[in-house]
PDBQT receptor file of N, H, CA, C and O in Angstrom, charges set to zero:
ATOM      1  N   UNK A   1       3.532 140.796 176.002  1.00  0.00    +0.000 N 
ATOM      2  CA  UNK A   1       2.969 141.326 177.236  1.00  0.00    +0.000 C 
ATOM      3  C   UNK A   1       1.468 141.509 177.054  1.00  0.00    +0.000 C 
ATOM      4  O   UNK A   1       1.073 142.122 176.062  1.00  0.00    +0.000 OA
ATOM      5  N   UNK A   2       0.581 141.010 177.962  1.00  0.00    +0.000 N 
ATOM      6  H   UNK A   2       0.902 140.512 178.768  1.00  0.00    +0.000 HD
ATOM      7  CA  UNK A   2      -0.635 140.954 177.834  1.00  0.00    +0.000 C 
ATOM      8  C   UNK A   2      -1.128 142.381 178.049  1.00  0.00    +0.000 C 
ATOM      9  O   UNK A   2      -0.662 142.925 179.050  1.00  0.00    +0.000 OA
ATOM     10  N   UNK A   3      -2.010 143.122 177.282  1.00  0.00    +0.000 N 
ATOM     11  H   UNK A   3      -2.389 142.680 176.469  1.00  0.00    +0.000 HD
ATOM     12  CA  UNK A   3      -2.814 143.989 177.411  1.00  0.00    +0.000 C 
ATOM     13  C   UNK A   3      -3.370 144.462 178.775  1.00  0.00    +0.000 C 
ATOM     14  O   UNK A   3      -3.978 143.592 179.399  1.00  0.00    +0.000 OA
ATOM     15  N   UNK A   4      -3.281 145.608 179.318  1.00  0.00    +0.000 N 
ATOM     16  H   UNK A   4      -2.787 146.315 178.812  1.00  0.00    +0.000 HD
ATOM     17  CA  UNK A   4      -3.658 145.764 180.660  1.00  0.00    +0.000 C 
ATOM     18  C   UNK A   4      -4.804 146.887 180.668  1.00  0.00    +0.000 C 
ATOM     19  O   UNK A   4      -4.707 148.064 180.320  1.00  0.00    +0.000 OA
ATOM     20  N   UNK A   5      -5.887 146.209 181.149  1.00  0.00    +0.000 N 
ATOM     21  H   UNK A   5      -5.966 145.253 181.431  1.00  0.00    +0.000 HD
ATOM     22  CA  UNK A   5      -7.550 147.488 181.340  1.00  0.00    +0.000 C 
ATOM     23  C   UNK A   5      -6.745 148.996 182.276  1.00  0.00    +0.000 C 
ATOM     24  O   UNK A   5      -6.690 150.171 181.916  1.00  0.00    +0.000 OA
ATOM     25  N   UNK A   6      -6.464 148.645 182.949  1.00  0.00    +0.000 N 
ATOM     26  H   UNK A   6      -6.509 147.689 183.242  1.00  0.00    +0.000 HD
ATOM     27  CA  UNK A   6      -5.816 150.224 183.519  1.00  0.00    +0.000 C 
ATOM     28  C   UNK A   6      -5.727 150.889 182.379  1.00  0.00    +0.000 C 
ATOM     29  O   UNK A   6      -6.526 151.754 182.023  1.00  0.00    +0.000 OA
ATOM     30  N   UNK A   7      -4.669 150.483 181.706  1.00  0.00    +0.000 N 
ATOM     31  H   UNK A   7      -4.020 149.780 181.996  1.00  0.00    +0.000 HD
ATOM     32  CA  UNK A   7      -4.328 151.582 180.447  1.00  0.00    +0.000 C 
ATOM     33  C   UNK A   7      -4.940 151.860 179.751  1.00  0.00    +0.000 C 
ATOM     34  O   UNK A   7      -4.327 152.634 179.016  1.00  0.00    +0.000 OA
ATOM     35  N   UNK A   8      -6.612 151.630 179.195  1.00  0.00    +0.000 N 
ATOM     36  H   UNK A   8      -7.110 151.001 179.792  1.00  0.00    +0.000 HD
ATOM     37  CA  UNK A   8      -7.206 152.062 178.413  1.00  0.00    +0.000 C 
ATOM     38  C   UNK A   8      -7.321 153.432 178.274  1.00  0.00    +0.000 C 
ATOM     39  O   UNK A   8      -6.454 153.841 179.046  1.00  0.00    +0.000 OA
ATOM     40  N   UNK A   9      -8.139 154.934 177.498  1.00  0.00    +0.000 N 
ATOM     41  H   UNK A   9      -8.844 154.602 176.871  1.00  0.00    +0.000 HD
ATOM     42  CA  UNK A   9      -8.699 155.322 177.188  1.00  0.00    +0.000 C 
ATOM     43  C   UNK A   9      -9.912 155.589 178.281  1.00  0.00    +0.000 C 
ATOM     44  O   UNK A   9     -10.455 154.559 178.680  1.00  0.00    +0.000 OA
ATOM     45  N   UNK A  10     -10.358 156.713 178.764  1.00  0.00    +0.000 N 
ATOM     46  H   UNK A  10      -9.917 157.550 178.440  1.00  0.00    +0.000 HD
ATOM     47  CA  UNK A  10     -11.540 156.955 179.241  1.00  0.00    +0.000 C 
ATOM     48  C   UNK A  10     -12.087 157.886 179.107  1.00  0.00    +0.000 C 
ATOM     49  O   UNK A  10     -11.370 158.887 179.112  1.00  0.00    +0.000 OA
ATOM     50  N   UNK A  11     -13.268 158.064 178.958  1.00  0.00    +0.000 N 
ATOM     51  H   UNK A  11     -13.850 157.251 178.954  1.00  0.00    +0.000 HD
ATOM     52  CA  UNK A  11     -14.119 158.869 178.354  1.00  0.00    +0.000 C 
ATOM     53  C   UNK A  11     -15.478 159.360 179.777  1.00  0.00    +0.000 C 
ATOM     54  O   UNK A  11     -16.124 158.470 180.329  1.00  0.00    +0.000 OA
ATOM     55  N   UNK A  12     -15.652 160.701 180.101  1.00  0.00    +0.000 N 
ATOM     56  H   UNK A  12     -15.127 161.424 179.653  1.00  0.00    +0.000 HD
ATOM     57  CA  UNK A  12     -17.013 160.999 180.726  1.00  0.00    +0.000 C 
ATOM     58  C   UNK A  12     -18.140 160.919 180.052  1.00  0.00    +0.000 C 
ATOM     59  O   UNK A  12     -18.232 161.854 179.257  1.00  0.00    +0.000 OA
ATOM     60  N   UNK A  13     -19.358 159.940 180.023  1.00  0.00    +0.000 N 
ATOM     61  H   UNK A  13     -19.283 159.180 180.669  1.00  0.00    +0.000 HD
ATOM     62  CA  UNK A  13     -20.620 160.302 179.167  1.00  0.00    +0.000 C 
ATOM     63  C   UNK A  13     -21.526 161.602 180.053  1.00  0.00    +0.000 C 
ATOM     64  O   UNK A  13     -21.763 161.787 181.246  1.00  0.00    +0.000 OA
ATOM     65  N   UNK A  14     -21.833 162.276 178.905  1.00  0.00    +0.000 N 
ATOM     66  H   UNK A  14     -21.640 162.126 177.935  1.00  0.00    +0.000 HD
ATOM     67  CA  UNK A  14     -22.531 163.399 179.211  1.00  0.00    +0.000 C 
ATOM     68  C   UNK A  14     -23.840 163.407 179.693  1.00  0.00    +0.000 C 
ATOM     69  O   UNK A  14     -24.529 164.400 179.929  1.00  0.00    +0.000 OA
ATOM     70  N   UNK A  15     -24.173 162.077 179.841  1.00  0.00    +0.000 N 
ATOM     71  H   UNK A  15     -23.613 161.271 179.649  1.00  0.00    +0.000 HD
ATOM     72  CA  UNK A  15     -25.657 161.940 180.280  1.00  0.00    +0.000 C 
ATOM     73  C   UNK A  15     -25.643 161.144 181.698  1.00  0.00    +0.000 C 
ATOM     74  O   UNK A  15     -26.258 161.493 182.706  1.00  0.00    +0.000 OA
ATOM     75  N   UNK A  16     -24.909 160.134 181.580  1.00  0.00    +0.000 N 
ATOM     76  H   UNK A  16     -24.409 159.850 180.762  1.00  0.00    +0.000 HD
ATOM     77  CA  UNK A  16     -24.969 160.001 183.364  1.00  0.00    +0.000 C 
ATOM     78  C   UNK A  16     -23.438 160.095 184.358  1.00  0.00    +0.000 C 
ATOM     79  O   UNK A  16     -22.963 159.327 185.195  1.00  0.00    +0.000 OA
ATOM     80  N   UNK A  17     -22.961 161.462 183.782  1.00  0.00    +0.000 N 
ATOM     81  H   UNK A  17     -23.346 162.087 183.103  1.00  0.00    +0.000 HD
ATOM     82  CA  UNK A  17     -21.795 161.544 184.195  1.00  0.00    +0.000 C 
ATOM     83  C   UNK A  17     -20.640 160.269 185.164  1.00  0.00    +0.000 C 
ATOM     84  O   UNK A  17     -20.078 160.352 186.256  1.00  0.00    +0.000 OA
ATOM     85  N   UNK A  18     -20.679 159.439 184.362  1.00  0.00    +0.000 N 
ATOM     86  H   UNK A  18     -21.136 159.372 183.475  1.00  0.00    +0.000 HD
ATOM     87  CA  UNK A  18     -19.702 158.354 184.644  1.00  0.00    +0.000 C 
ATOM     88  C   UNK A  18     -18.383 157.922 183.817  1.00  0.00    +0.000 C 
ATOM     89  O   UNK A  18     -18.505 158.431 182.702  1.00  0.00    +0.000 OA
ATOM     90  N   UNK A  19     -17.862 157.610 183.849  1.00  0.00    +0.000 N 
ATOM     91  H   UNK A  19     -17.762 157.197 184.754  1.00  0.00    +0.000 HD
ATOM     92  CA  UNK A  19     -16.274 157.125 183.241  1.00  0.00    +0.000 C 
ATOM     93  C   UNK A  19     -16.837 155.878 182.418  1.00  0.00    +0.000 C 
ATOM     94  O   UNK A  19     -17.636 155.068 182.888  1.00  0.00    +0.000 OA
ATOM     95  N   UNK A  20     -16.343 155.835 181.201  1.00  0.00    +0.000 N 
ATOM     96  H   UNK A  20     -15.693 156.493 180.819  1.00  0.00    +0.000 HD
ATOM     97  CA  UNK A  20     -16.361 154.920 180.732  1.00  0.00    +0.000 C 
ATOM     98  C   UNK A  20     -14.998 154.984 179.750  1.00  0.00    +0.000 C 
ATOM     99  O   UNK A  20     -14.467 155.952 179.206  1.00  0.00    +0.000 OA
ATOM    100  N   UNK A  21     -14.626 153.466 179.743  1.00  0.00    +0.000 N 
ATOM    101  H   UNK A  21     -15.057 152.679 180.184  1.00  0.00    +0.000 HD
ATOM    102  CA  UNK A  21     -13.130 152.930 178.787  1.00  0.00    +0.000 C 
ATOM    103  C   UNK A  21     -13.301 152.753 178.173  1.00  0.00    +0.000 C 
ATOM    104  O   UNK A  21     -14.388 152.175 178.184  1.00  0.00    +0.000 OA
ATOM    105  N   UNK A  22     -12.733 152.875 176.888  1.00  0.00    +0.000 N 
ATOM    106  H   UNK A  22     -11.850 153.344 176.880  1.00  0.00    +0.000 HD
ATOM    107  CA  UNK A  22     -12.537 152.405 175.501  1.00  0.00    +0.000 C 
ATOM    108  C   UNK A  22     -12.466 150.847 175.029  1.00  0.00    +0.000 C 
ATOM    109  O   UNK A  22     -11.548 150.067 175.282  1.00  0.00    +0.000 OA
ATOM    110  N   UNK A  23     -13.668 150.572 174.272  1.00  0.00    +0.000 N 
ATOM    111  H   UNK A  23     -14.414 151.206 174.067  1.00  0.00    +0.000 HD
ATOM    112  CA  UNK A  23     -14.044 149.422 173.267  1.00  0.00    +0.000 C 
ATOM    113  C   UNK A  23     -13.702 149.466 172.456  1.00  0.00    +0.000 C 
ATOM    114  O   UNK A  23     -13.733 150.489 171.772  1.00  0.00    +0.000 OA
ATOM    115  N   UNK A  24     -12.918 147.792 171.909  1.00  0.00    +0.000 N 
ATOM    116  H   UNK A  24     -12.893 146.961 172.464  1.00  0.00    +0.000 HD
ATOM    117  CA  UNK A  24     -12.299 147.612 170.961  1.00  0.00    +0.000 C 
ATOM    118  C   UNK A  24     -13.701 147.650 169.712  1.00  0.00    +0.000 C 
ATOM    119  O   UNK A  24     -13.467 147.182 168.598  1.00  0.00    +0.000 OA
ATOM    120  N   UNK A  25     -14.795 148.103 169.950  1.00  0.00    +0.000 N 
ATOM    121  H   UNK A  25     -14.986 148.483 170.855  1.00  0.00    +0.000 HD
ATOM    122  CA  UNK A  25     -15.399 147.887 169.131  1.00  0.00    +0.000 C 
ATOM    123  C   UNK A  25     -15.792 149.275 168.472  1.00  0.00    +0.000 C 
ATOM    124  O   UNK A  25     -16.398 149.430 167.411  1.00  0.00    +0.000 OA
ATOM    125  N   UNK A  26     -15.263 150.357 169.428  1.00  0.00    +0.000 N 
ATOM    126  H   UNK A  26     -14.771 150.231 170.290  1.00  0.00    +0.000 HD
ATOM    127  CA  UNK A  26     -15.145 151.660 168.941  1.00  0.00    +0.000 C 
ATOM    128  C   UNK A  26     -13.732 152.012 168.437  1.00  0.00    +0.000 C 
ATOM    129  O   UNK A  26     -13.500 153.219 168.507  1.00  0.00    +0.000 OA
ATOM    130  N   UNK A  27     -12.955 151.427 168.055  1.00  0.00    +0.000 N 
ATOM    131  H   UNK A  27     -13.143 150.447 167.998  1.00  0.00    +0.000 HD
ATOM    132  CA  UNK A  27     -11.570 151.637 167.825  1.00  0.00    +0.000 C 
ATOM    133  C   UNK A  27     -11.357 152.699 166.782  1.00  0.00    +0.000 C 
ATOM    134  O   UNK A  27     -10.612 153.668 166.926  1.00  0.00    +0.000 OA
ATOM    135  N   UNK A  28     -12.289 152.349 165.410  1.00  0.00    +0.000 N 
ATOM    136  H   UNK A  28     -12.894 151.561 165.293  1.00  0.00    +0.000 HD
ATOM    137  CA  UNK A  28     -12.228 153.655 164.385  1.00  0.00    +0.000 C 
ATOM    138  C   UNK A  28     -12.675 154.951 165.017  1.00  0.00    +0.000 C 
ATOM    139  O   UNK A  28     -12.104 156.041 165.013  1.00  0.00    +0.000 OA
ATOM    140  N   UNK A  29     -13.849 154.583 165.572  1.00  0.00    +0.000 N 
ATOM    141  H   UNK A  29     -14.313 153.697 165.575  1.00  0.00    +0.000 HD
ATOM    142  CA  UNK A  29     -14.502 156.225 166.004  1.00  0.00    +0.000 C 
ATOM    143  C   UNK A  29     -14.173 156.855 167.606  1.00  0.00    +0.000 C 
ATOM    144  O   UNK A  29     -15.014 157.387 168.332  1.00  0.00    +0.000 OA
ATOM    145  N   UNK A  30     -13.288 156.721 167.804  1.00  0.00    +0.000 N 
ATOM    146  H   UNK A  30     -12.605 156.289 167.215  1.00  0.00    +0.000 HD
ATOM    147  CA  UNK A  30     -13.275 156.553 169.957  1.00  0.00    +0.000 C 
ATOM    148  C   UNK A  30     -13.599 158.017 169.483  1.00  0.00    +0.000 C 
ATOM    149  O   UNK A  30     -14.817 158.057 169.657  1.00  0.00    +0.000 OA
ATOM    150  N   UNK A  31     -13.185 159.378 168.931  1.00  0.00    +0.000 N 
ATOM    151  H   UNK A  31     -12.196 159.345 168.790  1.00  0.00    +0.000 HD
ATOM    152  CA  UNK A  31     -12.818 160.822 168.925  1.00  0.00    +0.000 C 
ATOM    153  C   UNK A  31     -14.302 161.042 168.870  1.00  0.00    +0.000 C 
ATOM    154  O   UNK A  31     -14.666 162.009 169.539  1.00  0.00    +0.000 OA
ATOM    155  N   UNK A  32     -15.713 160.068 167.935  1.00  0.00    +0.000 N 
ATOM    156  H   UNK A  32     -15.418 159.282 167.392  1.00  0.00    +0.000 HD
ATOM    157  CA  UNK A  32     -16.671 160.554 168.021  1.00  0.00    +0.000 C 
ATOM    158  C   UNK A  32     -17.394 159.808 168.886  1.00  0.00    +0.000 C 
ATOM    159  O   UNK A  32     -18.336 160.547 169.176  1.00  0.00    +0.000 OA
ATOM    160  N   UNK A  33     -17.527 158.757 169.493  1.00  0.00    +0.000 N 
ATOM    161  H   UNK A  33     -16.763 158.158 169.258  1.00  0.00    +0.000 HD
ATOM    162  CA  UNK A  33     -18.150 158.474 170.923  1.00  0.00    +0.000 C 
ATOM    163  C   UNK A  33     -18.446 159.283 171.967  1.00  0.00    +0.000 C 
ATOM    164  O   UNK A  33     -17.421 159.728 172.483  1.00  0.00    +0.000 OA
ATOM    165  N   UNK A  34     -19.194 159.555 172.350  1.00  0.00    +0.000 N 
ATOM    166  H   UNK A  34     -20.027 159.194 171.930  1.00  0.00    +0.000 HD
ATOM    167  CA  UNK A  34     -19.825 160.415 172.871  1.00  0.00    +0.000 C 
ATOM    168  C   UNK A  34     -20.328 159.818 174.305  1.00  0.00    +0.000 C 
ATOM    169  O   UNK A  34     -19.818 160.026 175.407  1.00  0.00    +0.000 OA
ATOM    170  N   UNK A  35     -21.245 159.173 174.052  1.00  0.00    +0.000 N 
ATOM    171  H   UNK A  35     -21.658 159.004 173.157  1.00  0.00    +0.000 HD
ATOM    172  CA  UNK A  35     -22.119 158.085 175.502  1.00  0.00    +0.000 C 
ATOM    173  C   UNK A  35     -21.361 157.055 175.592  1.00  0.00    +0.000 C 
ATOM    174  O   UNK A  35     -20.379 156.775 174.905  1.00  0.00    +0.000 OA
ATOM    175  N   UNK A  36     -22.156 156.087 177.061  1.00  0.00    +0.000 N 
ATOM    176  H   UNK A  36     -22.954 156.315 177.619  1.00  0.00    +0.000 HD
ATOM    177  CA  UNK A  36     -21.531 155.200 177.601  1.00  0.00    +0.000 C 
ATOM    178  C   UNK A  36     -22.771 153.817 176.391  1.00  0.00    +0.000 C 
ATOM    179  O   UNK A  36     -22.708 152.605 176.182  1.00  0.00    +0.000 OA
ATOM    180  N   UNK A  37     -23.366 154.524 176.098  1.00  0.00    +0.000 N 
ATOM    181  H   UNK A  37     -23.417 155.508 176.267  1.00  0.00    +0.000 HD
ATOM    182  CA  UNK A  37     -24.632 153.007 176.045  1.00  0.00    +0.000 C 
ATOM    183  C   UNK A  37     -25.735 153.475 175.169  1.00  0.00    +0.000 C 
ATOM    184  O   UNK A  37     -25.681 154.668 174.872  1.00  0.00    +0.000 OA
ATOM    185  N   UNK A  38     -26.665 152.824 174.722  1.00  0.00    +0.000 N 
ATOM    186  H   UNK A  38     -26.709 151.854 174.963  1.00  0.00    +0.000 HD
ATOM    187  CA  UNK A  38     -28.062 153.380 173.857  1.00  0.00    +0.000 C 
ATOM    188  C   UNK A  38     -28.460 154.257 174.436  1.00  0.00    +0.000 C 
ATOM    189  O   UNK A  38     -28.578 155.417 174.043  1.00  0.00    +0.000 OA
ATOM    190  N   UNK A  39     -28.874 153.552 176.047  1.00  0.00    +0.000 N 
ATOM    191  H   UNK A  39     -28.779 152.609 176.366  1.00  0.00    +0.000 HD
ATOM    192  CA  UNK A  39     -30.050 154.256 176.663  1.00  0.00    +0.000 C 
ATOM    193  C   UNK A  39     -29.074 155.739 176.915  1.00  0.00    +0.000 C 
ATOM    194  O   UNK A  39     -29.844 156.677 176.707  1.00  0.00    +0.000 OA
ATOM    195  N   UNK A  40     -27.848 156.211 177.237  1.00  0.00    +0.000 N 
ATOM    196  H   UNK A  40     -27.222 155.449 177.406  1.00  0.00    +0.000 HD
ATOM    197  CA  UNK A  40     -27.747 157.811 177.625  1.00  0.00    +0.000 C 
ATOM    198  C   UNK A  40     -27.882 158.152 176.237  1.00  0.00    +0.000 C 
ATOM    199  O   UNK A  40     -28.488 159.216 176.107  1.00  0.00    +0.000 OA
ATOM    200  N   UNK A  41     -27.436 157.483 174.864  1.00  0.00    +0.000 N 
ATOM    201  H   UNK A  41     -26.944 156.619 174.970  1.00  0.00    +0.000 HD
ATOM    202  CA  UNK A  41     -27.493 158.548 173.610  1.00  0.00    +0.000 C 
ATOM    203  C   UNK A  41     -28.982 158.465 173.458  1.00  0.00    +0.000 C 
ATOM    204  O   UNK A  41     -29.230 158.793 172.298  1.00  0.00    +0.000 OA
ATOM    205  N   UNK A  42     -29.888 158.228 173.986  1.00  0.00    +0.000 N 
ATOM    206  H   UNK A  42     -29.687 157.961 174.928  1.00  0.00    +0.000 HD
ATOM    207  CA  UNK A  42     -31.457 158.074 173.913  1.00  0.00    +0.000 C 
ATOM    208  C   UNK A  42     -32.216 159.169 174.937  1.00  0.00    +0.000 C 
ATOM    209  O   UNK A  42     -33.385 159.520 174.783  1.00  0.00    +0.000 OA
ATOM    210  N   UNK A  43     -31.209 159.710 176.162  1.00  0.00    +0.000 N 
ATOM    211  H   UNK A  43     -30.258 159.425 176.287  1.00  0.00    +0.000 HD
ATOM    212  CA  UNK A  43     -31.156 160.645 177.240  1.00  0.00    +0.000 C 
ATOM    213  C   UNK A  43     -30.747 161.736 176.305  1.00  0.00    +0.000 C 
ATOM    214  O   UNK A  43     -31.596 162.612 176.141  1.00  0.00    +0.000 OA
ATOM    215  N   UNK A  44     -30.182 161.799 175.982  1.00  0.00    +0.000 N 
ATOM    216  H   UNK A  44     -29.492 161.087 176.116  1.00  0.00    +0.000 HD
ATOM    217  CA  UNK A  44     -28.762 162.825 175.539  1.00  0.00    +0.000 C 
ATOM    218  C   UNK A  44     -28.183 163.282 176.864  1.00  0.00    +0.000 C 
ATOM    219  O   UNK A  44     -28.179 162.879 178.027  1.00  0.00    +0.000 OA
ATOM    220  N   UNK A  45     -27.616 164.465 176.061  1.00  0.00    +0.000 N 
ATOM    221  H   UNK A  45     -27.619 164.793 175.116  1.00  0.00    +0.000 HD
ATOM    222  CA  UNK A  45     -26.912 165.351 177.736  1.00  0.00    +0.000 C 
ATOM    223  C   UNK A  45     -27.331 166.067 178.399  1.00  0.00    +0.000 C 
ATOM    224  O   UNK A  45     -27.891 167.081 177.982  1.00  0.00    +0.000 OA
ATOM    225  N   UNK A  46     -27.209 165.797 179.574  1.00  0.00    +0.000 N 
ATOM    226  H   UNK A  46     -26.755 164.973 179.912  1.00  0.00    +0.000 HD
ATOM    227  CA  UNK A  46     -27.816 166.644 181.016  1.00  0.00    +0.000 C 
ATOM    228  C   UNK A  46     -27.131 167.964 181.263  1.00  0.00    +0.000 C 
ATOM    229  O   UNK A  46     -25.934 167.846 181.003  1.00  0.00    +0.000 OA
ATOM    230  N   UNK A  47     -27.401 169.003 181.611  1.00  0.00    +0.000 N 
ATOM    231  H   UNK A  47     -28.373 169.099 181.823  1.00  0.00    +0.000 HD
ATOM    232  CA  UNK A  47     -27.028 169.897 181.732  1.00  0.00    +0.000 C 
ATOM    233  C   UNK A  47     -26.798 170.001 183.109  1.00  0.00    +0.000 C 
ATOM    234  O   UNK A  47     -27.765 169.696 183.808  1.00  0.00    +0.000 OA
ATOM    235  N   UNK A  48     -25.600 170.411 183.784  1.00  0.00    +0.000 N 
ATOM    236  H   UNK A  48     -24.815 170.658 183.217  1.00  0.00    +0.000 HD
ATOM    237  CA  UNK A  48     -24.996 170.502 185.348  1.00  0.00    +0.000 C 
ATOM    238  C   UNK A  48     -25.442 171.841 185.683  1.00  0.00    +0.000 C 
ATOM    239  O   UNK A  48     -25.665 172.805 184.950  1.00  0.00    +0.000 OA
ATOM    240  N   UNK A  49     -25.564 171.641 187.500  1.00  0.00    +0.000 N 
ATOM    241  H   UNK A  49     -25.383 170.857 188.095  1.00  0.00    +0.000 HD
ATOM    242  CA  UNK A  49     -25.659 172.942 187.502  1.00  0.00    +0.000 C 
ATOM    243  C   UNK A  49     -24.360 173.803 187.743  1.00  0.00    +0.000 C 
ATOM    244  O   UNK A  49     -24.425 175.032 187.749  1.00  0.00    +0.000 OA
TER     245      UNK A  49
């Protein structure tokens, strides 16, 4: 059965509050991923009001 994107893993990045899914290229670390991309871990996190 082929792999289905629905079922991934999703994660909120703290810097431009958006959803992002899980990369097979984060597979060891998904628990420490944090951002969606360079540029938000280069933002860091925004504080809400």
């Amino acid at each position: 059965m082929a792999h289905h994107k629905l079922t991934l893993p999703t994660k909120i990045c703290p810097s431009c509050q958006r959803p992002f899914a899980w990369r097979k290229k984060w597979a060891r670390d998904w628990d420490k991923v944090k951002f969606c991309s360079d540029r938000c871990r280069g933002v860091g996190e925004t504080e809400r009001p």
